[in-house]
N, C-alpha and C positions, 0 to 999 in steps of 0.2 A: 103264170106269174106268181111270184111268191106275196105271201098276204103281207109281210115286212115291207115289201115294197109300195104297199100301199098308206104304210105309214105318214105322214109328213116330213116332209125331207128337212127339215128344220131338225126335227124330233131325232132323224136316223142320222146327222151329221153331228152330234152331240158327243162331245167325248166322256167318257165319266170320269169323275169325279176319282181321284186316288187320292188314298187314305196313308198314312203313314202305317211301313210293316207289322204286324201284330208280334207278339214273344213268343207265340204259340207258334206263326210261322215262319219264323225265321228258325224256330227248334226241329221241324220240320226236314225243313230246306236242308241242313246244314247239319243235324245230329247233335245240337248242342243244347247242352240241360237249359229248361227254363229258370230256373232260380238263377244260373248262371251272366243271366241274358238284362242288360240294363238299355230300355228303352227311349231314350231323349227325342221322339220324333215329332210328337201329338199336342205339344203346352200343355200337356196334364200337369194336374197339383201333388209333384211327391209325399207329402205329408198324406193325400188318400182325401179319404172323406171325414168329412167333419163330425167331431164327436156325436152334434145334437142332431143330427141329420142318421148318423147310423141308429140310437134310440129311437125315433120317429121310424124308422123303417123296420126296425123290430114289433114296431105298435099295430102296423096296417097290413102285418102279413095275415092277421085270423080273417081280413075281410075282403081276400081277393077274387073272391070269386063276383063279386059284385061291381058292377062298372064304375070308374071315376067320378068324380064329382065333372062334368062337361065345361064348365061355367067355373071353374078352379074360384070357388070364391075366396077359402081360406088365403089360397098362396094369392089374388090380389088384394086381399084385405092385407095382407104384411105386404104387397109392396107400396100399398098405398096408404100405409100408417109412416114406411120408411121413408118415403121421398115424397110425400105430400102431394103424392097426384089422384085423382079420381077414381073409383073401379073401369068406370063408361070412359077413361082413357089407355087404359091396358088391354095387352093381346099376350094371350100363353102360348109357348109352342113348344114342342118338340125340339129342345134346340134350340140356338135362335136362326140357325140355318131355316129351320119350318117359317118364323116371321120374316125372314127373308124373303122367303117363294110367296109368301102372301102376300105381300107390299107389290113382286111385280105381277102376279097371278091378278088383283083386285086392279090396277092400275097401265098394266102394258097391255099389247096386243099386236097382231100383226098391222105395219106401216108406224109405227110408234117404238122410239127409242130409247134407250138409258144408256146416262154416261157414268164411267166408272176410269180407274186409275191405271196404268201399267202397273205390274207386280201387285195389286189387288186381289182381296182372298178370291179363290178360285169359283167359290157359288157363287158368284154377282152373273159374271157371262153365261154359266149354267142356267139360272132361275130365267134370264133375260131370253136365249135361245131357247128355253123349253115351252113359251108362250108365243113363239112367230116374230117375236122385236126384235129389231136390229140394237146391236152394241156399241157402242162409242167407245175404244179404250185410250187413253190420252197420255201423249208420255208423262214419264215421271219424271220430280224435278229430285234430285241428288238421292234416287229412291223412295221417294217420298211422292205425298201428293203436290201437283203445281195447280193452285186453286183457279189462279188467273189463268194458265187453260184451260181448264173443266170448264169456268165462265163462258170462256170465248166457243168453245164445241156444242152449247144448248142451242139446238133449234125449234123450229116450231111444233116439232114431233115428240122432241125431250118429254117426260114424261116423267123421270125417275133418274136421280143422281146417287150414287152409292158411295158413301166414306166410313172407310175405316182409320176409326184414331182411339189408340197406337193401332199403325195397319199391320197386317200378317201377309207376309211374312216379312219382312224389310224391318218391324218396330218403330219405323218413325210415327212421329208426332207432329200433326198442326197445330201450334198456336190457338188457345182458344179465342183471342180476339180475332186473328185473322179467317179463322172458321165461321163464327159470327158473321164477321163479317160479307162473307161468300153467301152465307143462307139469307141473309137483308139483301141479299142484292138481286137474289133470284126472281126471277116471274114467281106468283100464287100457285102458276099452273103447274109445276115444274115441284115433284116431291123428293126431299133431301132424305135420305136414309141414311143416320147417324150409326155406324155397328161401332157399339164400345166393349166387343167383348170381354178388352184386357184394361177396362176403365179403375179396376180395384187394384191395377198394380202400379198405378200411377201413386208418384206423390204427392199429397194432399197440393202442394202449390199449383201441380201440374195441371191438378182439373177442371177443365170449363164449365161453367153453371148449364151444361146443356141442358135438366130438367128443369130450367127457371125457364130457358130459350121459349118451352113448349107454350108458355102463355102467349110468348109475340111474333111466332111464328108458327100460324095452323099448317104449314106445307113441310114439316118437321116429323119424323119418326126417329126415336131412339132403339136400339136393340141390345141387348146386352144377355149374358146366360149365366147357365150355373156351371159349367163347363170347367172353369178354368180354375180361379182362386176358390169356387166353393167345393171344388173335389167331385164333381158328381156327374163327369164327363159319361160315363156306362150308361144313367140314367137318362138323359137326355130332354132338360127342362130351359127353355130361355121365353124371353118376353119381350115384349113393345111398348111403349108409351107414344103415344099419337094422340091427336085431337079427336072429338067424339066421333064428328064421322068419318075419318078416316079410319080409324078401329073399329067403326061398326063396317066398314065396307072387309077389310080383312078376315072380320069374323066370320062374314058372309061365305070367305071361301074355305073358313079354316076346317078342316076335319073335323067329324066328330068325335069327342074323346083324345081328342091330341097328343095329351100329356097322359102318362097310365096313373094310376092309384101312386105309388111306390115314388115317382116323381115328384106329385104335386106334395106329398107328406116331407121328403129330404130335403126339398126344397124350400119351402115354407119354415122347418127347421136353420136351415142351414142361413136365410138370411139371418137369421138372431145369432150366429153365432159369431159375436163381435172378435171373442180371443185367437178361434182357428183363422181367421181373414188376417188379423194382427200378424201373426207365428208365419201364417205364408208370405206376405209381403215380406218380412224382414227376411227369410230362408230366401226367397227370389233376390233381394237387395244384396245380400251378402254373397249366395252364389255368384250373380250376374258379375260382381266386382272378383272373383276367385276365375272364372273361366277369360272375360276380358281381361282380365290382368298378366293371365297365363299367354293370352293370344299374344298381348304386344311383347312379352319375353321372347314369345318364337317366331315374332316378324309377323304375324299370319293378320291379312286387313279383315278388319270386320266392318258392321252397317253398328254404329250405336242405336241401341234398342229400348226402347220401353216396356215393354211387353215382358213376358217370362221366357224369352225363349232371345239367341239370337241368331244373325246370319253371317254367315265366312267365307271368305275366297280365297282358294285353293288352287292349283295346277293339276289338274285332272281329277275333278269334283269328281266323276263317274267313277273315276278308280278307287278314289278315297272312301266314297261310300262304301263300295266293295271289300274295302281290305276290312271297315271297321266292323262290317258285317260279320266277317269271317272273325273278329275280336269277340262277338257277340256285344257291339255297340251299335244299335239302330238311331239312326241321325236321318234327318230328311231331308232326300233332294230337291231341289225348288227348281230345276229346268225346266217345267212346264209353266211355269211364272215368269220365265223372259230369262232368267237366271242360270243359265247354263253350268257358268265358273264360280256357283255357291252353293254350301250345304248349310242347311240351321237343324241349331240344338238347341229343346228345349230343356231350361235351369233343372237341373234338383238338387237331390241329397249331397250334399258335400264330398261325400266319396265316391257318385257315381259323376260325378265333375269329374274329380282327380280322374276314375278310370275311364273317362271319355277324353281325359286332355293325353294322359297317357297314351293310348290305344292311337289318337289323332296323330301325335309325334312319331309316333313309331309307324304311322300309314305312309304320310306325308318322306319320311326318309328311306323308306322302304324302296327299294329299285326292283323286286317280283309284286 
């Protein structure tokens, strides 16, 4: 017998996780220079990294030989100077994919469920299957989340609800009343995990007081990163706001050292940097209006989006990817999200818009 096979079949029936193509290897693949190569797959931030976050990273290179601070006090004294929550309410991760897997790691188990959404980021059923728990996927309502199902799908096993708002990949948005409203409605037992990765690219009207939520509802986790609008996607820093002991239960599982030196420094910078967050929202606002605008000129439906990135349907997404590939345009297929006949491109530079709406029009009409 091979010793894989003694694995848990849970664990060996797990598909991984795919990542949008790298520049490097599509340069690879294909023969084509990297400078050449314009990447719209990942919701990275095109502007890079934040001025005050690359200084901070130049500060903590003399001291890398020495392990992180574990306990990231620095980065949650800034987030809890920013948003008025407690340290004993904060979880750092890797990520906020890492306070994901903590939330079901501390919380599921085999015989115990989480429900989560059709087209839902793809770690929710990963973190939920890598612990023996069954998945609840619930359809979606117009792409989006249908709260009043997810209601109706909690059983006595529910354990862990997962929402993404704006969700990835679709960009819709719940309602902040009607989100409230879903979380007041739930059993105590039953933990709501809020992912706002893309909560900074919302505008200011669109936002729900979700960190006000956390005082009246202790069955609440938020997640959010540095991933997106603060540029520091390479580094990999996100965090949690929970109620004490629910973030003391997550700590419990969380690694030690989670976050490395270089993180918790860009990070801790880069929330102060009010101007870079300003310059990306409006570079997102004004792209998003430049590429939808492009789309309804050439017929092509899209999901209106929130987020920095959106989604399209096409007549053989498979092929489209392909051609844009060979343009040295990487765009991401979403067929493993229920989405067969769509691809999403995340926003950036204003010229590498034009040459991903280019390169799109010329896939799309293309008959080889």
């Amino acid at each position: 017998m091979d010793i894989c096979d003694l694995a848990p079949g849970y664990i060996r029936a797990i598909a991984p996780y795919q990542p949008g193509k790298p520049i490097s290897e599509l340069s690879r693949e294909l023969g084509l220079e990297e400078a050449g190569i314009v990447k719209l797959a990942s919701n990275e931030n095109p502007l890079g990294v934040s001025p005050l976050a690359r200084r901070a990273l130049e500060a903590v290179l003399t001291d890398l030989a020495r392990y992180p601070d574990g306990n990231g006090f620095d980065l949650k004294q800034a987030l809890s100077r920013r948003y008025g929550v407690a340290q004993e309410r904060i979880v750092i991760g890797n990520g906020s994919n890492d306070v994901l897997e903590m939330a079901a790691r501390a919380f599921l188990a085999p015989g115990l469920d989480a429900v989560y959404s059709q087209h839902a980021f793809a770690v929710y059923p990963l973190a939920v299957q890598a612990v023996g728990a069954a998945g609840i996927e619930v359809p979606a309502k117009d792409y989006g989340h249908d709260l009043a199902a997810m209601r109706r799908s909690i059983t006595p096993g529910t354990r862990l609800v997962f929402i993404a708002n704006p969700n990835n990949p679709t960009g819709t948005l719940a309602p902040a009343r009607e989100l409230e409203a879903f979380i007041a409605d739930l059993p105590r037992t039953v933990l709501v995990v809020l992912d706002e990765a893309y909560n900074e690219y919302l505008a200011e009207e669109l936002r729900s007081d979700s960190v006000g939520w956390l005082q009246r509802y202790p069955h609440l986790v938020i997640t959010r990163t540095f991933s997106k609008v603060y540029g520091l996607a390479g580094l990999r820093a996100g965090y949690a706001f929970a109620a004490p002991g629910v973030a003391d239960l997550m700590n419990r599982v969380r690694q030690p050292f989670n976050v490395n030196s270089m993180a918790l420094a860009a990070a801790t910078a880069a929330l102060g940097d009010v101007d870079f967050v300003r310059k990306s929202f409006e570079l997102n606002r004004s792209g998003m209006r430049q590429v939808t605008g492009d789309f309804k000129r050439q017929g092509i439906e899209y999901i209106p989006s929130f987020g920095n990135f959106v989604s399209f349907r096409v007549k053989d997404a498979a092929g489209v990817f392909r051609k844009l590939l060979r343009a040295g345009v990487i765009v991401r297929p979403i067929a493993s999200y229920g989405m067969p006949h769509h691809l999403r491109v995340t926003i950036g530079l204003e010229s590498e818009n034009a040459r991903f709406l280019d390169s799109l029009k010329r896939a799309v009409e293309s008959k080889v």
